[in-house]
Each structure stands twice: as structure tokens, then as C-alpha cells.
C-alpha positions as CSV (number, residue, x, y, z in Angstrom):
1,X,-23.1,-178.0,-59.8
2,X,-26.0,-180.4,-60.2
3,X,-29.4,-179.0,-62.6
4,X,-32.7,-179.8,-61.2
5,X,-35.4,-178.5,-63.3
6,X,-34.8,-175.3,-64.4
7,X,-33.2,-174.6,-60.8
8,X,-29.6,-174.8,-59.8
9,X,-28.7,-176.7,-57.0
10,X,-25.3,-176.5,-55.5
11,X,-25.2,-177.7,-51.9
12,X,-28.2,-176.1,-50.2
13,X,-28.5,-173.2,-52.3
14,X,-30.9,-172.9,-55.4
15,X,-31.5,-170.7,-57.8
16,X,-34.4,-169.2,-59.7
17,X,-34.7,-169.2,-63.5
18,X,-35.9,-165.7,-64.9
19,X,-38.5,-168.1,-66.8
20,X,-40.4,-169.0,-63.7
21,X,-41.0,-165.5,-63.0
22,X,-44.3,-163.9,-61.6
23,X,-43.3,-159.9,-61.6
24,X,-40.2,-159.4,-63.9
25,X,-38.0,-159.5,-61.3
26,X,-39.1,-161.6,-58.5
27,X,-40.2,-165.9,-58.7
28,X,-43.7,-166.7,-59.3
29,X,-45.3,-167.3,-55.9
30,X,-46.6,-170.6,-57.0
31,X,-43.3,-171.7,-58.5
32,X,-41.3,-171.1,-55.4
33,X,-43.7,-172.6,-53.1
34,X,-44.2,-175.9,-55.1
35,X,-40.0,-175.4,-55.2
36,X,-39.5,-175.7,-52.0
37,X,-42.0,-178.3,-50.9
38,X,-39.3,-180.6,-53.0
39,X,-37.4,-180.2,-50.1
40,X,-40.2,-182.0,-47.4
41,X,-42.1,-185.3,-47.1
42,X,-44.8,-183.3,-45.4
43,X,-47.5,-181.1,-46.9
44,X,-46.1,-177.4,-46.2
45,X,-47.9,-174.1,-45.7
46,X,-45.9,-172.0,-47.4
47,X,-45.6,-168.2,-46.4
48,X,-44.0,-165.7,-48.7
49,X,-42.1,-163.1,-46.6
50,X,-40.3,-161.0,-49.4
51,X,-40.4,-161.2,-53.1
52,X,-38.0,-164.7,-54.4
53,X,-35.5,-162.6,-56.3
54,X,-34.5,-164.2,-59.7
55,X,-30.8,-165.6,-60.7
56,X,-29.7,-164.9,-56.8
57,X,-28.5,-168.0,-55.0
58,X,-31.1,-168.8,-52.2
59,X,-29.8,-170.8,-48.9
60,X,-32.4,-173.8,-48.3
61,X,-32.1,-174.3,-44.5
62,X,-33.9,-177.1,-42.8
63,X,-35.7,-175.8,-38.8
64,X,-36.9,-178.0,-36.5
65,X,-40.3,-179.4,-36.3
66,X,-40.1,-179.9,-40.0
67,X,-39.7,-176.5,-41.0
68,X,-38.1,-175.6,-44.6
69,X,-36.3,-172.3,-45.1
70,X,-35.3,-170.1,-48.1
71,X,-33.1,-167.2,-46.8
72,X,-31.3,-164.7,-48.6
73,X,-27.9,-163.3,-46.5
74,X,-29.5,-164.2,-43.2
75,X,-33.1,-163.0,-43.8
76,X,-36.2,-165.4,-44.2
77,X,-37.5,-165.1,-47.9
78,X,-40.2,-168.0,-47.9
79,X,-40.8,-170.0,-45.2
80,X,-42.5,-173.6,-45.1
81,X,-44.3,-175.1,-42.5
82,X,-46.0,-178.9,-41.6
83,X,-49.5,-178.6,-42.1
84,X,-53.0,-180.2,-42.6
85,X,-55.0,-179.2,-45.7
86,X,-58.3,-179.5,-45.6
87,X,-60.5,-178.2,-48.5
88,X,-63.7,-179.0,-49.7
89,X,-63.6,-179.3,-53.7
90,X,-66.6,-178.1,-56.1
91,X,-67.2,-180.2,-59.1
92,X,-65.3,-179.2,-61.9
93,X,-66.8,-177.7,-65.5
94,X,-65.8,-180.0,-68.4
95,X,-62.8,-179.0,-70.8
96,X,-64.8,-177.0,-73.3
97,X,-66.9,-175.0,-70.4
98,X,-63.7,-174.2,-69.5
99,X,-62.4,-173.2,-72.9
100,X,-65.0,-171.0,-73.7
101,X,-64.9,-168.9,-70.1
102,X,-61.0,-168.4,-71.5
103,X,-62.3,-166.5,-73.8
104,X,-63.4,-163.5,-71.2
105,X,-60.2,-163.9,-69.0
106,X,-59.7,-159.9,-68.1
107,X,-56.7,-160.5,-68.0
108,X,-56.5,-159.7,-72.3
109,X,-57.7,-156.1,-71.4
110,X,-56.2,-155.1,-67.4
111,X,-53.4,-157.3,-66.6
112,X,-51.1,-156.2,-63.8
113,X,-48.2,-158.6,-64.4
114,X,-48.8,-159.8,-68.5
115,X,-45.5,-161.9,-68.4
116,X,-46.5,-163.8,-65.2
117,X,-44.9,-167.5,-66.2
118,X,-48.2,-168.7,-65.1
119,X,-51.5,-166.5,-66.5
120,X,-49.5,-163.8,-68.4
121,X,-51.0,-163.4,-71.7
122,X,-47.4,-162.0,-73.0
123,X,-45.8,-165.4,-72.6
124,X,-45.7,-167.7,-75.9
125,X,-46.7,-171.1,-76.0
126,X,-43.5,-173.8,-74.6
127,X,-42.7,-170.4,-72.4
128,X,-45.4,-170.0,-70.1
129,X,-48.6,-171.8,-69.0
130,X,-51.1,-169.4,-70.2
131,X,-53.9,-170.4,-67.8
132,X,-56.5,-167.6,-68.4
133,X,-59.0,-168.4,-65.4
134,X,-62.2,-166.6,-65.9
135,X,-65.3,-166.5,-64.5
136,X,-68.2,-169.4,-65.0
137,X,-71.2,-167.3,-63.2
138,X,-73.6,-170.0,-62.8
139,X,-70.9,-172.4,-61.2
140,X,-69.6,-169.4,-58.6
141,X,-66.0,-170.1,-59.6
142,X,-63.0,-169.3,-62.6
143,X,-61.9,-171.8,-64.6
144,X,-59.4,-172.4,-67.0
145,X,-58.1,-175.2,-70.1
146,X,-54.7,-176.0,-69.6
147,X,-52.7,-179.1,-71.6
148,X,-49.2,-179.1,-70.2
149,X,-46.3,-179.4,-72.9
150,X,-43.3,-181.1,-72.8
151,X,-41.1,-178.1,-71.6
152,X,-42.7,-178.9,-67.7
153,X,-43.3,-182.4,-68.1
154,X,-40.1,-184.1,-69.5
155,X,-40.2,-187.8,-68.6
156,X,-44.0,-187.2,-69.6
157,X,-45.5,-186.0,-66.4
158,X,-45.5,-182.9,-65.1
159,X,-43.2,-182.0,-62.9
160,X,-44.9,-181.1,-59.2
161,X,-43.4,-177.3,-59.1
162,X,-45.2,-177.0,-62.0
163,X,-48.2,-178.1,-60.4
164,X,-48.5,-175.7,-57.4
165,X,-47.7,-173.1,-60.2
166,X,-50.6,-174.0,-61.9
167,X,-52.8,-173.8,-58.5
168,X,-51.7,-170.1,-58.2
169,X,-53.0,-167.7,-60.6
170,X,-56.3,-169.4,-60.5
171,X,-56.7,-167.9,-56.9
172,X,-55.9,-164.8,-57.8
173,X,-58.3,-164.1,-60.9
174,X,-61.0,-165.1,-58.5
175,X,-61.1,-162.3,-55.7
176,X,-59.6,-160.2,-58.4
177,X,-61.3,-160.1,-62.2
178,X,-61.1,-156.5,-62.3
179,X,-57.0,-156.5,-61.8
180,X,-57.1,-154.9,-58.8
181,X,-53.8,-155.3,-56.9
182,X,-52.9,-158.4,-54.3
183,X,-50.1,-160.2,-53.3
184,X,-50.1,-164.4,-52.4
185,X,-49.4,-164.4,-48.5
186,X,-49.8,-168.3,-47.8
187,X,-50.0,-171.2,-50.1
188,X,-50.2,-174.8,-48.9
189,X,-51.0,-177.4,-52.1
190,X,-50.9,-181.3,-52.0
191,X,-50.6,-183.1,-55.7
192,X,-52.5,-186.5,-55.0
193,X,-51.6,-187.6,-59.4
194,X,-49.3,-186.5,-61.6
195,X,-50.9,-185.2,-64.7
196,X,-49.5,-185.8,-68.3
197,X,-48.2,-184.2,-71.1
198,X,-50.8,-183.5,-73.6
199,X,-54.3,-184.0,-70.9
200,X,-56.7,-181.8,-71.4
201,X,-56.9,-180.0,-67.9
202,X,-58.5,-177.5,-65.9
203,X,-57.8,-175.7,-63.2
204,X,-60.4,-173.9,-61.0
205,X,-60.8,-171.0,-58.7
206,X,-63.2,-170.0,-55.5
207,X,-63.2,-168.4,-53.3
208,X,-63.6,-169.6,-49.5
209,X,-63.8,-166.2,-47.3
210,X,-62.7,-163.0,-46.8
211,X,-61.8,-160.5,-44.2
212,X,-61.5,-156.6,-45.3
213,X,-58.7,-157.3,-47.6
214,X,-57.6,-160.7,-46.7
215,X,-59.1,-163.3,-49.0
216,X,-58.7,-167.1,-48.5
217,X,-59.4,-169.1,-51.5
218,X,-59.4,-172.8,-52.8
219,X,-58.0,-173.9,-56.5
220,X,-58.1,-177.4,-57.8
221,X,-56.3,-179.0,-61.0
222,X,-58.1,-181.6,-63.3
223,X,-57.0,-184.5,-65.4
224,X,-58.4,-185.1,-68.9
225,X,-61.0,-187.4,-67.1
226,X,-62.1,-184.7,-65.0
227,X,-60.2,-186.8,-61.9
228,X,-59.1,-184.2,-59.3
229,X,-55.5,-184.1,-59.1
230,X,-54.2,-181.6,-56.9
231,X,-55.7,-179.1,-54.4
232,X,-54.4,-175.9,-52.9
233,X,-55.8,-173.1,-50.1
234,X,-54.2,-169.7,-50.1
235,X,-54.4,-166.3,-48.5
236,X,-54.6,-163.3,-51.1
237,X,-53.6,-159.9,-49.5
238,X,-55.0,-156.8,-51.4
239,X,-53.2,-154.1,-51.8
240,X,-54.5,-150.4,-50.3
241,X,-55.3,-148.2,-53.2
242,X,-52.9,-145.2,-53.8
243,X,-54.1,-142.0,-51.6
């Protein structure tokens, strides 16, 4: 069995690390998608259909038209699909504009997953990302610092999984500063550079429309020269509040 990082590959099968989790039990939605875009020249839109469950081998199957397939004993977990993305990208706020909007990320007070691998403020430094997008008023958008480490970028550039995991929470925090409850339906991400270890980043949040509780947004990811990197558009489902 061959190692590919941090997921097991053995044939077509591949399994998720409890590291790259989003819920404690289940992949970051990010993670998975950028995960299985390895397996595609094309730029996928990615559809979550159940939760990735962690340490379970996961069958990669290849459809036609391009199509890209994680199933779990017969049944489609996330599904990837040839697509276009188009997305129009606001300037970003420089490093330190970033910085200090980190330091109201509501997530610190009202977090409903703290040990997401990607914004959960439970997860140490080398562990998880820690990207705290919060909210820049004046710029209509979240932002967030983020200098990858040497634990996602091993040959000194960050890997691309880690890339689209870095687009995700970003999306999230903006339809949702107040924690309220969603889930990521749809993710499609295209990485144009490769950013470094050590680059002072930021990643950004907006958000594009929404309809009753479906929310589409855009997030973007910045090199230390404020060069945009990598893009993403996904769908946010909120969740129905309890009766």
C-alpha cells in the first residue's frame, strides 16, 4: 500500500486521516473535495452527498463524461463533475487588515465544530490551519491571515488538497458569523499557483447570492504579494432550526 499525503491509497480506494477532519467524525468538506479533484485533469464541481466518514476505505470510481466518484459499499458519498468556474474576485485586504479582523472571528465565542482541521480554534499550530475568517465591514467580505507550515507543504509548496481546504471555512463564516448551522452542498475550486511554506496569506469570503436558505458564495486565497492564487464558488445549505 502506497502513502499519498496523509491519505492511503491502495488500488482505487483511499482513505481519510482523522486529522483532516471537519466534524469529529466525518472529512472536512474542503479536504475531500480538493482530495478528489487529484483524481481529474478537469476543474470538478464537487457535490457532497453524505458525510466522508474517517479511517473507512472509500472506492474512487471513474463515470463517464469525466465524472469522479467516491462511494462507500455501493452508495455515492461525493461526487465530482466537469465544470466551468466562473467567479468574479474582489480585491483582497493586505496581511495585517487581515490579522487584525482575526481578532473578532466568532468563532472564539460560538463555534459549532471547534476542532474543524480547517477554522477550529481547538486545533494547535502544525495540527490545523487555524484560518479565523472574520468580518472586514467596510470591504463587504471575511478575511483571514494564514502562513502555511511545513506539515501541508512538504517539498515547500502547499499541497493542492490543502488548498481547496483552505477555500472552505472562509465560505462558511461569511453567510454564518453568528454560528448558525449549515452544511457545504457544492464546491468547485481551481488553484492557478501554488503558494509556499512560510507566505504570508489570506484567504477571503463573500458572499454571491442567496435563496431562503441556500447561499452561494465566492472565496479566494492570496500569496504574500497579494497575487490571487486560487478561487472557489460553493453552495451553503442552512440548517432548519429545531421546532
Amino acid at each position: 500500500m502506497r502513502r499519498r499525503r496523509g491519505i492511503a491509497l491502495s488500488q482505487q480506494f483511499v482513505t481519510i486521516a482523522p486529522r483532516f477532519c471537519g466534524p469529529p467524525t466525518s472529512g472536512n468538506g474542503g479536504y475531500v473535495a480538493g482530495m478528489l479533484a487529484h483524481f481529474s485533469r478537469d476543474t470538478l464541481r464537487i457535490r457532497l452527498h453524505k458525510p466522508p466518514p474517517l479511517n473507512t476505505p472509500l472506492l474512487v470510481e471513474r463515470g463517464e463524461a469525466g465524472g469522479v466518484f467516491l462511494k462507500l459499499h455501493n452508495e455515492i458519498v461525493v461526487s465530482g463533475t466537469p465544470d466551468k468556474l466562473e467567479l468574479t474576485v474582489p480585491s483582497a485586504p493586505n496581511y495585517l487588515e487581515a490579522l487584525r479582523a482575526t481578532r473578532n472571528f466568532s468563532g472564539f465565542k460560538n463555534h459549532p465544530i471547534p476542532g474543524c482541521f480547517v477554522c477550529g480554534p481547538q486545533r494547535a499550530r502544525g495540527d490545523g490551519l487555524r484560518i479565523f475568517a472574520s468580518e472586514i465591514a467596510e470591504r463587504g467580505l471575511v478575511a483571514a491571515p494564514w502562513t502555511p507550515d511545513e506539515s501541508v507543504s512538504p517539498s515547500g509548496k502547499v499541497l493542492p488538497e490543502f488548498m481547496w481546504a483552505a477555500l472552505d471555512c472562509p465560505g462558511y463564516f461569511a453567510i454564518a458569523r453568528d454560528g448558525r448551522p449549515a452544511l457545504l452542498g457544492e464546491f468547485t475550486a481551481h488553484v492557478d499557483r501554488l503558494v509556499r511554506t512560510g507566505e504570508s496569506c489570506v484567504v477571503i469570503g463573500w458572499q454571491v447570492g442567496a435563496e431562503g436558505r441556500k447561499h452561494t458564495v465566492g472565496t479566494a486565497l492570496f500569496d504574500g504579494n497579494g497575487e490571487l492564487c486560487a478561487r472557489a464558488l460553493a453552495t451553503w445549505i442552512e440548517l432548519k432550526a429545531p421546532s
